[in-house]
ROGUPA-499670 format. One record per atom (N, C-alpha, C): x, y, z. Coordinates in steps of 0.1 Angstrom, whole numbers, plus 5000, padded with zeros to 4 digits. Layout:
! ROGUPA-499670
XYZ;...
END
This chain:
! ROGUPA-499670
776163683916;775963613928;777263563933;777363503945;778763483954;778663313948;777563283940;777663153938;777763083926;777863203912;778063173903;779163053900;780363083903;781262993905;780762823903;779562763912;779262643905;778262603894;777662713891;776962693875;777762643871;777062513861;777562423852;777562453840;778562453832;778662483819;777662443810;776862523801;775362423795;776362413778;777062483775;777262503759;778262363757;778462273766;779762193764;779262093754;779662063742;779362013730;779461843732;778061733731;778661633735;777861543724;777661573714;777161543701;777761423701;779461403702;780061293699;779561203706;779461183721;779161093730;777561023729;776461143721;775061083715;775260973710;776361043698;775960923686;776460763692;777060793699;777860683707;776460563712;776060613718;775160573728;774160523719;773860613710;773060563700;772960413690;774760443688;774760313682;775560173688;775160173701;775760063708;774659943702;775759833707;774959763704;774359613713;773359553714;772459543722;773459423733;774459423731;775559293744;775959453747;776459573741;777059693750;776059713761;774559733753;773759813771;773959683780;773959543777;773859493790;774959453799;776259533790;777259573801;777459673804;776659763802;776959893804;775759923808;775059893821;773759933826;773560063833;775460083836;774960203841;775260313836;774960363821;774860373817;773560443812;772760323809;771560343810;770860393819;770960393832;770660433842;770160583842;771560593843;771660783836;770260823827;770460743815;769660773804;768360763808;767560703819;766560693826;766060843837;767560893844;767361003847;766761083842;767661103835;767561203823;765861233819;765361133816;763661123812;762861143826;763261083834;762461113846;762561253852;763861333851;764061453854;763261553845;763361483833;762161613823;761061603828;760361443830;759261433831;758661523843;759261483852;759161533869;758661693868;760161773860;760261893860;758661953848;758361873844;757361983836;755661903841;755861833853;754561883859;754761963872;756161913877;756262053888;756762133888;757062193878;757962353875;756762393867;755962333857;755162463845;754162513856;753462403863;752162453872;752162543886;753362533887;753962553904;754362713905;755762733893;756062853892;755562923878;755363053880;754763133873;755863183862;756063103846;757563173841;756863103824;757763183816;756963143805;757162963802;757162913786;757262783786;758862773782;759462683787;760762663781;760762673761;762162713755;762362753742;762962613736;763062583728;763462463721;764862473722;765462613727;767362593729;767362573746;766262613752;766262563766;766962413769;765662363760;765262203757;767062153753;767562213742;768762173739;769562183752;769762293756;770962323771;770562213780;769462223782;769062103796;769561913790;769261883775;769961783771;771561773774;772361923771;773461913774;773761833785;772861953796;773761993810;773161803815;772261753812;771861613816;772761553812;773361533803;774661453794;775761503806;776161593808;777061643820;777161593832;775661583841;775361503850;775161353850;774561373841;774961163838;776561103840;776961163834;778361133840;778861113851;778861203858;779261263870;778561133878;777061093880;776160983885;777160883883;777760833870;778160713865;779060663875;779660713883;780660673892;779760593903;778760683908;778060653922;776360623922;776660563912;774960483909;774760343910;775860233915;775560083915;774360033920;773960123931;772660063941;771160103936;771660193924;770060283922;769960203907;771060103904;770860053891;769059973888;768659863896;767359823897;766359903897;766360013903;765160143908;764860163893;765960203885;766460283874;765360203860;765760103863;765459983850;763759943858;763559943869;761859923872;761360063865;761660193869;761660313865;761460273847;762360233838;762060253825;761260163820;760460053826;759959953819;758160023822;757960103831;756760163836;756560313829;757760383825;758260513822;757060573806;757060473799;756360543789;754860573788;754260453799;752660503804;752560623811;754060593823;753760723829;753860893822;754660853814;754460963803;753761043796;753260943787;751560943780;750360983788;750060893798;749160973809;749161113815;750561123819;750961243826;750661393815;750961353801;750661463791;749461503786;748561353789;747261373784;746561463796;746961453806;746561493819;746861633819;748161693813;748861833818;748261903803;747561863793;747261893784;745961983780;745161883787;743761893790;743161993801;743961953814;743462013825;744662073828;744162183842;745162193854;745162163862;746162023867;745761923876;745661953891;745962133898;745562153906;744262143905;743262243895;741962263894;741362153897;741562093885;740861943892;740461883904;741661883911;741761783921;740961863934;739461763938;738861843951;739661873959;740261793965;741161813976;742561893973;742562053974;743362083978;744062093989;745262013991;745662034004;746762144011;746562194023;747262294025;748662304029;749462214022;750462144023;751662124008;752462114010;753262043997;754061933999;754161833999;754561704004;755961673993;756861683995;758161643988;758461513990;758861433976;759261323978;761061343978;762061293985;763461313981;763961153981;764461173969;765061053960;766361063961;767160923964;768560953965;769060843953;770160933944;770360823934;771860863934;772460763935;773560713941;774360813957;775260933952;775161033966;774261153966;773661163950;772761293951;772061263951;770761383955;769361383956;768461443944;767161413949;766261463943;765061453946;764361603950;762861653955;762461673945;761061593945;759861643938;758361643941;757561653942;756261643947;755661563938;755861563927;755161473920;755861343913;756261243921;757361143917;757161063908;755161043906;754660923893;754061003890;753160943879;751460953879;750660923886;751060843894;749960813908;749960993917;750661073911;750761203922;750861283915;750061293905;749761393895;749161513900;748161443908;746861603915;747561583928;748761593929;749261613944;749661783939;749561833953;749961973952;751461993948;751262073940;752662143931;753862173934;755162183936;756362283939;757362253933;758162363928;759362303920;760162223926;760762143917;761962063921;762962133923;763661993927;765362023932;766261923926;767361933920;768561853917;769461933927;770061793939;770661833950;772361763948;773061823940;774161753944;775061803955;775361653960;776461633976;777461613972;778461723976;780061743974;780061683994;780961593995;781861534007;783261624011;783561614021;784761664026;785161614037;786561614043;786661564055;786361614070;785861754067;785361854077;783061814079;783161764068;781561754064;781461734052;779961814048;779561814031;779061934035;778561914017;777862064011;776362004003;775262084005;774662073996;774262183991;774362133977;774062243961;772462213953;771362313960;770262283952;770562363942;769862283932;769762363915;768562293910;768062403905;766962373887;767462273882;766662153882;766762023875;766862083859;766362223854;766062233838;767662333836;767762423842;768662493841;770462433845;769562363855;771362403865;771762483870;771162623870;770962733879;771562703898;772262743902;772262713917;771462793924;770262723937;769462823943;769862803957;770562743959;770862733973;771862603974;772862713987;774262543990;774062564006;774162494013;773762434025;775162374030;776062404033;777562324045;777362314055;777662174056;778462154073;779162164075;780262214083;781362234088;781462244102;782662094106;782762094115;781462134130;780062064125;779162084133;778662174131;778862294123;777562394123;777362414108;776162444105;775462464090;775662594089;776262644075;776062754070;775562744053;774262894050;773762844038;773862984031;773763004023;773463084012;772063044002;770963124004;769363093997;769163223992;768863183976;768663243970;766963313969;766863423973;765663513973;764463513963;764163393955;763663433942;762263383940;762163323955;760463293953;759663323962;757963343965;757563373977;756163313971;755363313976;754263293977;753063403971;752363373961;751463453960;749663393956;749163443956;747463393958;747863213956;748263153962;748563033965;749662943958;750363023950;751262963941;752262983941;753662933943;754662983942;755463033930;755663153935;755363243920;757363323919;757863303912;759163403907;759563533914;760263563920;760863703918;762063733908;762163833901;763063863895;763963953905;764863873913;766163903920;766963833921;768463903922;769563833924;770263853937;768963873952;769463893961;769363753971;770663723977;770863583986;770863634000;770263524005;770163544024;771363464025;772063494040;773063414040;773063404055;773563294065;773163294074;774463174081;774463134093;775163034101;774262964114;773962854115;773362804123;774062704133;773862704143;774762624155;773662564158;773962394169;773162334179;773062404194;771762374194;771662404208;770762274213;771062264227;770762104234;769062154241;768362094240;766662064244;766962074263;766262174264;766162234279;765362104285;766062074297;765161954306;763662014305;763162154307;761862154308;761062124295;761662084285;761062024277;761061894274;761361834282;761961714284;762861654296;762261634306;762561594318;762761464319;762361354313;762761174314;763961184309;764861164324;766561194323;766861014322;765960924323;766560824316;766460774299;765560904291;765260844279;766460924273;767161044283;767761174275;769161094277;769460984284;770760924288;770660864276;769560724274;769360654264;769960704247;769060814245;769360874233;769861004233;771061024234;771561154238;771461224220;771861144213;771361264199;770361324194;768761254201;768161384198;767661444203;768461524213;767661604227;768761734222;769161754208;769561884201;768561944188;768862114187;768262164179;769262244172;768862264158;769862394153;768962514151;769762664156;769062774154;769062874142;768562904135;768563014127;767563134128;768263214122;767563344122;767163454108;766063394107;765763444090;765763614085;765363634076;765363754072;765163884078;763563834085;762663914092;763263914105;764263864108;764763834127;763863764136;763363644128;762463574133;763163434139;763163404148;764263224151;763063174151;763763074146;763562914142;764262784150;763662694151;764662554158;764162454145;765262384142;765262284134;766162204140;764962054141;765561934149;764561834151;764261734158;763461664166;762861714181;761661674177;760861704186;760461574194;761761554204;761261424213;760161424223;759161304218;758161334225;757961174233;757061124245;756660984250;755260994251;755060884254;753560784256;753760644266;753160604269;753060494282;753260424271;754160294274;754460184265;752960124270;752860014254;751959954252;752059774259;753659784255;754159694254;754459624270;754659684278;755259654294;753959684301;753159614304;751659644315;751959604328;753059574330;753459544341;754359704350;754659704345;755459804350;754859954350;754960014361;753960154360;755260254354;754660324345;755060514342;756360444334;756160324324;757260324312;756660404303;757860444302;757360524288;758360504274;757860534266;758660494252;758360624247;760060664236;760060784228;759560734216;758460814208;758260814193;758660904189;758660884178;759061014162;760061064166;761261024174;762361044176;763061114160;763261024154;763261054142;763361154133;761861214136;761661324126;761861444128;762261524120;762961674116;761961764121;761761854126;760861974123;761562104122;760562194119;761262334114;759962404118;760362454135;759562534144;760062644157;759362674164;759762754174;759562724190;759162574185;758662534204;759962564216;761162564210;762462574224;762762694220;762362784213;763062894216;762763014226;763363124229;763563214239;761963294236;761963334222;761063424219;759563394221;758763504229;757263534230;756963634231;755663654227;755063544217;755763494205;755263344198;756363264189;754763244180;754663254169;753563174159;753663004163;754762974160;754962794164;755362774171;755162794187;755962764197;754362704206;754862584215;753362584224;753862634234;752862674239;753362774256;753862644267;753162534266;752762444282;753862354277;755162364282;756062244281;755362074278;754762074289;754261944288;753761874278;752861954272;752461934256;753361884248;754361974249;755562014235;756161784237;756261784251;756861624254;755961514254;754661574258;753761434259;752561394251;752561254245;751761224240;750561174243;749561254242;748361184245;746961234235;745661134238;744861144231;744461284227;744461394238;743661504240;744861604236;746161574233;747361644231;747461674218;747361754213;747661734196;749161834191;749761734184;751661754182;751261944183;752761934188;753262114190;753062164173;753062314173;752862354160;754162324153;754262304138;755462314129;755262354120;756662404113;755862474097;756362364084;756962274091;757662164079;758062034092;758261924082;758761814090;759261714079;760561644084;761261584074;760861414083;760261304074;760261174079;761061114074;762061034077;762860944071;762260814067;762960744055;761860654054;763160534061;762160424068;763060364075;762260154072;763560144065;763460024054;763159944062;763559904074;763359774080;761559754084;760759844091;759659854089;758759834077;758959834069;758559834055;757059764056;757759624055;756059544053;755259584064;755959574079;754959614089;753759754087;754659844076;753859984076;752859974064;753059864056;752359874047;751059784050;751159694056;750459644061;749559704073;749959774078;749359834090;748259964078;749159984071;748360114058;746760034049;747259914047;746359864043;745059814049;745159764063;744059734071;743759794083;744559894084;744059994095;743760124097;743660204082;743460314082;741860294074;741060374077;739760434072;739660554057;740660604061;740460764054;741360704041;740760744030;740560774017;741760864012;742660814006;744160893999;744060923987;742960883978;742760913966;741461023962;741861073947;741461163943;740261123934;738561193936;738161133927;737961213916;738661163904;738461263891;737361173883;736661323879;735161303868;735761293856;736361273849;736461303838;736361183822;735661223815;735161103804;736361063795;737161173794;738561143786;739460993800;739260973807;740360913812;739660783820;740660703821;739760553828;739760533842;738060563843;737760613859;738260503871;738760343865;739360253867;740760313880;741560413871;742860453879;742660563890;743660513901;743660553907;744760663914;744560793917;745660933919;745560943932;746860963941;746661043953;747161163953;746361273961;746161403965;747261423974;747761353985;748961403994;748261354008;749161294016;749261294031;750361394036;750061404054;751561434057;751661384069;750761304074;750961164087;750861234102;750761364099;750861504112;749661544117;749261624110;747661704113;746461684105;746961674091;745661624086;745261524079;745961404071;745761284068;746661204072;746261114080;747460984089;747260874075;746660864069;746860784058;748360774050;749460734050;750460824045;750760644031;749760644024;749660544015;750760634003;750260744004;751160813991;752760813991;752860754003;754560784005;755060693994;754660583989;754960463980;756960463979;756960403992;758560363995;758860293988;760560333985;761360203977;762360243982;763460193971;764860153977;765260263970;764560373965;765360523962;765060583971;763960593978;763260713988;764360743999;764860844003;765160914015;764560904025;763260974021;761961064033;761661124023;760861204030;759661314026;759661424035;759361504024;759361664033;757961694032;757161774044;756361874043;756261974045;755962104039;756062194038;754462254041;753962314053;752562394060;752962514055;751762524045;751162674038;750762774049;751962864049;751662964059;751363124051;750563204047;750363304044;751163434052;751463394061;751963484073;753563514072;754163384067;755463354064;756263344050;755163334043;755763274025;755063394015;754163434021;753063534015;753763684009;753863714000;754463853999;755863863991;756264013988;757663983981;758564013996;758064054007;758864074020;759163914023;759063854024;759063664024;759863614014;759963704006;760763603994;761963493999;762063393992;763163323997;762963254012;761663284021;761663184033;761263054026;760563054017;759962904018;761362814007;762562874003;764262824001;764562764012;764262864025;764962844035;764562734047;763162724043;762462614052;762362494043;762462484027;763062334023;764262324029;765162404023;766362374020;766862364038;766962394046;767162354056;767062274069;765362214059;764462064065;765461944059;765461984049;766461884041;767761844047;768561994049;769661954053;769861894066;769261914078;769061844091;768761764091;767561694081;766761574082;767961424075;768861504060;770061434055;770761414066;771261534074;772061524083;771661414096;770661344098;770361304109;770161094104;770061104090;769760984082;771860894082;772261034079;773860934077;775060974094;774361024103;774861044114;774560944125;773260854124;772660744129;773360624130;
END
């Protein structure tokens, strides 16, 4: 591959630095927290990775020298963190004092059952949580044990190389270190390299054994007034009345961007035809502004695609990135707690486990559960990605590699729109 080049060394010997760590002593960890931090990763990345990599992708079980390489290559990355983790120090240390229930449950759970089977509610969805610990990332779908029977997909370890033109992002196999995909900006336009190696099959995302990469370049393009005609909300907010285009394998375009949409303010009763922009914000990865028709996700009637109303239901999308936005916080949690109806948890039968706890199955706050209780924000959360199970798009070895290309470049737009703000 053209991308070998950043595979991480797994054989690099760091035996010495174990024993180190091993025998500090107990005034070293509490100056050396960050440190431990790392060492927290580390456990949370295995944990993470062996309920959403064994169930998700179809590949045998890791080998006990796997197990050894991935301790390496963790020892490798720990480091690298150690520079740019001061802020994720607290996350890290709440993370390990909760870490060994979550554990224990989680195995009794992956042991017993398959926590898709279980869970009634399958949803037609994969809800990604992305964690940022210190400049890098990290997607997972299953971020606790509270999200055990959430629907499955492999992770991602996303490390962000900076430059003075832009950045890069480098997804890789949290177990391997494998690179599956690097995503650049440069100087305003995205270019990616996605690696071809998964698609979709009878519901699961399942392996290809290939070493072929799609490679592509994406530019902005600016939101046609007929999609948006309130020339004083487009003066107001001129950043998000842009999209970026790509064109996938099959020669199919895509727009990835915001989908600015209004509603009559609630707030001004005095004044006729105010209107206020929502979900400004959020990312999608669809075809509503583009040229081509017929489009699968595109709505025909402009008006739709901009206006919010009861009888209006959002333009189609095949993904959508929400950012999570801290200042809101208690207001959303509070509004979650006594204003929604619908039920976010999963009810499991089972006599082995204490019918006391409670799991959630997945929101995605769009089309089919507005409950979005599962999001369970902190001061690591990014956002959340959703990814709509398309058969049409992900289905087949002719698809391989779209559903790389619709994380991996919800992600990148949606990062890109969080530190450009």
């Amino acid at each position: 591959m053209t991308y070998n080049n950043n595979l991480i060394d797994l054989n690099t010997d760091v035996n010495d630095n174990k024993d180190g760590m091993e025998t500090r002593s107990k005034a070293a960890i509490e100056q050396n927290s960050r440190d431990d931090v790392t060492d927290n990763l580390e456990d949370h990345l295995k944990y993470v990775n062996s309920i959403g990599r064994s169930k998700s992708v179809r590949r045998p079980p890791p080998s006990k020298d796997l197990d050894l390489e991935f301790e390496d290559a963790m020892q490798k990355v720990s480091k690298r963190f150690s520079k740019s983790l001061d802020q994720s120090v607290k996350g890290f240390h709440d993370l390990k004092r909760n870490f060994s229930t979550i554990k224990s449950k989680a195995n009794q759970n992956i042991n017993s059952r398959s926590a898709v089977a279980a869970c009634p509610k399958v949803t037609p969805f994969w809800k990604y949580h992305v964690l940022k610990f210190g400049k890098d990332l990290y997607l997972t779908t299953n971020p606790d044990m509270k999200h055990v029977y959430c629907r499955q997909a492999p992770s991602y370890y996303v490390e962000v190389e900076e430059s003075s033109s832009g950045y890069k992002l480098i997804l890789k196999n949290p177990c391997t270190l494998n690179v599956l995909m690097i995503i650049e900006k440069n100087n305003g336009s995205f270019s990616y390299r996605i690696s071809k190696d998964v698609y979709l099959n009878d519901g699961i995302l399942t392996n290809y054994e290939d070493a072929a990469v799609f490679k592509g370049v994406s530019f902005t393009q600016p939101i046609s007034r007929k999609y948006f005609p309130i020339e004083s909300l487009r003066n107001q907010f001129p950043y998000y009345f842009k999209n970026f285009e790509i064109t996938d394998s099959l020669r199919r375009t895509w727009n990835i961007g915001s989908i600015p949409r209004i509603r009559l303010s609630r707030l001004n009763k005095i004044k006729e035809n105010e209107y206020k922009m929502i979900g400004k914000r959020n990312i999608y990865f669809h075809q509503n502004y583009t040229t081509n028709d017929p489009a699968k996700y595109k709505e025909k009637d402009p008006r739709r695609v901009y206006h919010q109303d009861e009888d209006v239901k959002f333009p189609p999308v095949l993904s959508c990135f929400r950012p999570f936005k801290r200042k809101n916080i208690l207001k959303d949690m509070k509004k979650l707690k006594n204003n929604y109806e619908e039920n976010p948890y999963v009810n499991v039968n089972d006599d082995n486990e204490d019918t006391d706890e409670k799991y959630y199955y997945g929101s995605d706050g769009l089309y089919y559960l507005s409950n979005t209780e599962d999001d369970t924000p902190n001061e690591n959360k990014l956002g959340w990605i959703t990814v709509y199970e398309d058969q049409e798009v992900f289905s087949g070895v002719d698809n391989r590699g779209m559903f790389n290309l619709v994380l991996g470049m919800t992600l990148a737009i949606g990062y890109d729109s969080c530190i450009e703000i």
